[in-house]
N, C-alpha and C positions, 0 to 999 in steps of 0.2 A: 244672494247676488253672487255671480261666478268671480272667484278670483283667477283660479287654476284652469287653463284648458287644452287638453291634449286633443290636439284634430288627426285621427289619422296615422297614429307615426307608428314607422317601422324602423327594424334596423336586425341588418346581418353583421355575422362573423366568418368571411369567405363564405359559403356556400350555406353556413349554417342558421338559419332563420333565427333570431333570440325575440324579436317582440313585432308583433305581425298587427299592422291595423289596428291599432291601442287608440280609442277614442274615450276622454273620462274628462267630467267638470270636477271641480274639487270648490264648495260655496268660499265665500271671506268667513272666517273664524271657525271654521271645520275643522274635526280630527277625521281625516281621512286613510281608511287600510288599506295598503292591495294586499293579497293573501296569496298563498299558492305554494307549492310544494317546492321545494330546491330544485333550479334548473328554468324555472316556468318563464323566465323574464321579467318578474320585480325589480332586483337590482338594476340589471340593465335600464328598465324606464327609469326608476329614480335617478338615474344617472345623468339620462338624457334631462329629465326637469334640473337638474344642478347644474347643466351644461358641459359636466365631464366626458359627455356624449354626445353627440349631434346623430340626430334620424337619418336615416337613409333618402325617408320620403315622410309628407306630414309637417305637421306645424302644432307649435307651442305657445300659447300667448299667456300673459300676466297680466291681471289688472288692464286686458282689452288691449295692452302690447306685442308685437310678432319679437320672442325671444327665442325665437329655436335656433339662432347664431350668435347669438348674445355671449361674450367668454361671462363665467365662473364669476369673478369678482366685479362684474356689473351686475349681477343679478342681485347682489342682496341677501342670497340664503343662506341660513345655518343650517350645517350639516352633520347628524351625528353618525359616526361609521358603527359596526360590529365592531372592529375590532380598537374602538376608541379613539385610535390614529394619534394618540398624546406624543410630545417629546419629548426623551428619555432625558435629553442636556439642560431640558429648562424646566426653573420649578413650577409650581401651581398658577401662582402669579402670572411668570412671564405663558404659561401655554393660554390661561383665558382671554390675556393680552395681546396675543396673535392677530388674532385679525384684528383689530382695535390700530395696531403698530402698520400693519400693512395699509389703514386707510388713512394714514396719517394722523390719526387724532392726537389734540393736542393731551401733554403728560398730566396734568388733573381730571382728564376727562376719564382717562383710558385708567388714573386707579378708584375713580368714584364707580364706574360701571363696570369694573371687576373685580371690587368689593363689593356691591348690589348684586351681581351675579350669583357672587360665591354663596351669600346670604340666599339668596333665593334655590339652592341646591342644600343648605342646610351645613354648608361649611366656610362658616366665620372663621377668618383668622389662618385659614391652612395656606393661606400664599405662599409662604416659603420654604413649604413643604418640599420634598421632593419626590417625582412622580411615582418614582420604584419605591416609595415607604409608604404608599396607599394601595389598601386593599381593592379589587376587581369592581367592588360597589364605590367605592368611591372614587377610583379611576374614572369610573361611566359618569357619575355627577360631572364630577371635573369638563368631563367632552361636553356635556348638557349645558355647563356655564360657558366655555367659550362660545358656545353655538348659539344662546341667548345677549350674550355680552356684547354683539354687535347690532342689536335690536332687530334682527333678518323681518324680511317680510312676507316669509315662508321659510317653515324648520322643514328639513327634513332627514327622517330616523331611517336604518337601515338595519334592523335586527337588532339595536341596543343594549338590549335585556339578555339576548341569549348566551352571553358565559355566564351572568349570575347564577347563582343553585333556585334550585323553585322558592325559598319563603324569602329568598330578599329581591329575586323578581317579579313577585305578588307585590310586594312591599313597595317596591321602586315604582312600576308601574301607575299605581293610586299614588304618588305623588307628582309622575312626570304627565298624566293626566290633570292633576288639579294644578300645576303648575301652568300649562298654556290655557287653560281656563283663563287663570286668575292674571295673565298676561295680556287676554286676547288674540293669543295666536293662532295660527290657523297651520294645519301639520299633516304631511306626509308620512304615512310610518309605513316599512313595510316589515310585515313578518311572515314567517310558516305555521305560525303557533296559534292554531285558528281560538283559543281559550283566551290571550293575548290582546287576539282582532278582537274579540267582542267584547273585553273588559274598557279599552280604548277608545274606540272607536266610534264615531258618531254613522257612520256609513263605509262602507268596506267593495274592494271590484274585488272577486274572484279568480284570480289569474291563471290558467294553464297552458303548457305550448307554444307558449308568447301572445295569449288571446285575450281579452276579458270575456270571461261565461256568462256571469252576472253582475250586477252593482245594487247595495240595497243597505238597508238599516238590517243591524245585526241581526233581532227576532224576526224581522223577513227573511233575510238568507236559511235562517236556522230550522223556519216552520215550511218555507216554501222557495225550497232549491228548484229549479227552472227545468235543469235534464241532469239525468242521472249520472254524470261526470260530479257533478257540484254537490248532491245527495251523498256517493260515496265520501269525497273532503269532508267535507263540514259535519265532524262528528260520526257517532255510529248510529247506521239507519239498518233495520230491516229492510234488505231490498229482494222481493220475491217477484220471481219470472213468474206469468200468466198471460192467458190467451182470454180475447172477450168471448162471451158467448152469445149474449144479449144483441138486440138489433141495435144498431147505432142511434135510432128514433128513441129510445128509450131516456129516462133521465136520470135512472138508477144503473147504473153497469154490472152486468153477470159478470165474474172471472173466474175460470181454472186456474189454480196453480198447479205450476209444470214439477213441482215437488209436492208430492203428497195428494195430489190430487183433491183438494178441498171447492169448495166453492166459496165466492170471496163480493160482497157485493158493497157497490159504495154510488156516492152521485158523481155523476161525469158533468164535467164543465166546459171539457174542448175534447169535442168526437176525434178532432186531426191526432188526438196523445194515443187512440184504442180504435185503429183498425179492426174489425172482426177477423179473428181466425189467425194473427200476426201477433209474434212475441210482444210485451212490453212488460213494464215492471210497474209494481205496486209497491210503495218508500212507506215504511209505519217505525218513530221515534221509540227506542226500547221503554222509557218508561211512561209511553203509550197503552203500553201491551198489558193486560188485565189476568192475572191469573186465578182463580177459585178452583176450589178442593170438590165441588159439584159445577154440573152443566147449569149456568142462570137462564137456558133458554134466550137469548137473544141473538143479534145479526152474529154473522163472524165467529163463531165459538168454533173452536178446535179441539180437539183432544190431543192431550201429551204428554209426555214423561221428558221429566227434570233430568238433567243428564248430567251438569258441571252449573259448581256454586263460585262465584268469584267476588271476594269480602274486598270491600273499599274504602272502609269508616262509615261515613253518612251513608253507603247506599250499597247495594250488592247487587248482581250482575248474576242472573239465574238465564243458564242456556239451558232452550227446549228443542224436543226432538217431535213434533207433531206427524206420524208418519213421513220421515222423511223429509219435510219442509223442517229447515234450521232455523231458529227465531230465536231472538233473546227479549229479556226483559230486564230493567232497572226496576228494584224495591228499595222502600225504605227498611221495611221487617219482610223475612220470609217465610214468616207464616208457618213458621215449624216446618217447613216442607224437607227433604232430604233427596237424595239422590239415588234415582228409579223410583222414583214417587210418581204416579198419575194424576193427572191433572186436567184443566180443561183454561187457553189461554185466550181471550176476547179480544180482536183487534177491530176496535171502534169504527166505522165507514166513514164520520166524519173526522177523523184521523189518518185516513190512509190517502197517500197519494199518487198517483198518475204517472208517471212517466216512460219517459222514452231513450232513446240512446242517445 
């Protein structure tokens, strides 16, 4: 059931386009990501849904309400910022108290639900702490509890994680997730940290140039990006130029690639993605890519030489040089292979994919 609905909405900065025709349902009790690289217009729409923003054009409804002129403190929501937005003059206490004080609540309310707060962030008892004697992680809890301590009826996160170091933004993450689980809340996050979106996230838009490209549950996004703007984001994809050669009647597609010249075959699903004789691009996941030390004789095999090893812990990252066509591969083991080794690397046809510009 829709709680969240963005119809439409734009919004400039003088001449500068920041979010162009943004249409996104967001269900009741959803974790929902927008994603997208720095500049794309994330912030800006979270902004507009917390009403620090109003649209240029377009309409915002809640719970089947028109709130895209609604001020800030009618709407309800809790907001967590990047850069935590704590007050340095007041301690733990008085900052989850914040909004609790601004809606009037009376004074046993306001320390029963910012001690249940604090508790539900994992910190009992730090009320009278003060803000400058907690570390970056627990600064971010701290904005978590104010932003739950007024029961919002929509959270929304803004990059929250990204000053922590990586193992206590892993860390925090799988809590701030089982945390609106276990609340029932339903959440706005936005970040650039596409590893982030998908640990998160129940469903994710992809945002660029102030656009949404796509909207999807994370292993959709990840296996089957829409056009080749969203393929390049979302992780590292082989994306190799080719020309069809095959008639368009066909239901298996011929392709040249325009490096190396290989021949490249897979099923086609929409003729409108592979004009005949017209660039497009073929998208295949590195640890798709199959390498053996002989030819196995099947679809797709290339020949190639190892060129650069790149060690990661779990997995290593082997770039090939197949005449000229660049392609990498994720392994677990590499197979003793070395550098100027020959080889021969399989990319699957029911693994490659189609796209366009």
């Amino acid at each position: 059931m829709t709680l969240l609905s963005l119809k439409n909405i734009s919004r400039r900065f003088d001449s500068t386009p920041a979010v162009a025709d943004v249409s996104v349902d967001v269900e009741r009790g959803e974790f929902f990501g927008l994603l997208g690289p720095s500049g794309c217009g994330k912030t800006t729409t979270l902004r507009m849904i917390a009403g620090l923003e109003t649209p240029d054009s377009g309409t915002i409804e809640f719970d089947s309400n028109d709130i895209t002129n609604l001020s800030p403190e009618r709407r309800g929501f809790g907001m967590v910022f990047q850069n935590y937005a704590l007050f340095p003059h007041l301690n733990v206490f008085e900052n989850v108290a914040f909004g609790l004080r601004a809606r009037h609540k009376p004074r046993a309310q306001i320390t029963q639900q910012v001690t249940s707060a604090l508790e539900l962030v994992q910190l009992p008892n730090y009320e009278k702490r003060r803000v400058d004697e907690l570390s970056g992680g627990q600064q971010q809890r701290v904005a978590i509890a104010r932003a739950i301590a007024i029961e919002p009826a929509l959270l929304l996160f803004d990059e929250p994680l990204s000053n922590l170091d990586v193992t206590l933004r892993e860390e925090t993450r799988g809590e701030l997730r089982e945390l609106v689980n276990r609340l029932g809340l339903t959440a706005v996050y936005v970040t650039h940290d596409q590893e982030e979106a998908f640990a998160l996230c129940d469903r994710i838009s992809v945002m660029m140039s102030g656009r949404i490209l796509q909207t999807g549950k994370p292993r959709e996004l990840y296996e089957h990006p829409v056009q080749l703007s969203v393929a390049r984001f979302l992780g590292r994809n082989n994306l190799i130029r080719v020309v069809r050669l095959s008639s368009s009647k066909s239901a298996v597609g011929e392709f040249k690639t325009l490096e190396g010249d290989h021949k490249l075959h897979l099923p086609i699903r929409n003729d409108d993605l592979a004009p005949m004789n017209k660039p497009c691009f073929l998208a295949i996941r590195p640890e798709h890519l199959l390498i053996t030390r002989t030819n196995v004789r099947s679809e797709n095999v290339l020949p190639a030489r190892v060129r650069e090893f790149n060690f990661a812990g779990a997995t290593t990252s082997i770039k090939l040089d197949a005449n000229g066509l660049q392609l990498e591969s994720l392994v677990l083991e590499p197979d003793s292979l070395a550098i100027g080794d020959s080889c021969f690397v399989t990319l699957p046809p029911e693994r490659l994919l189609l796209l366009n510009e």
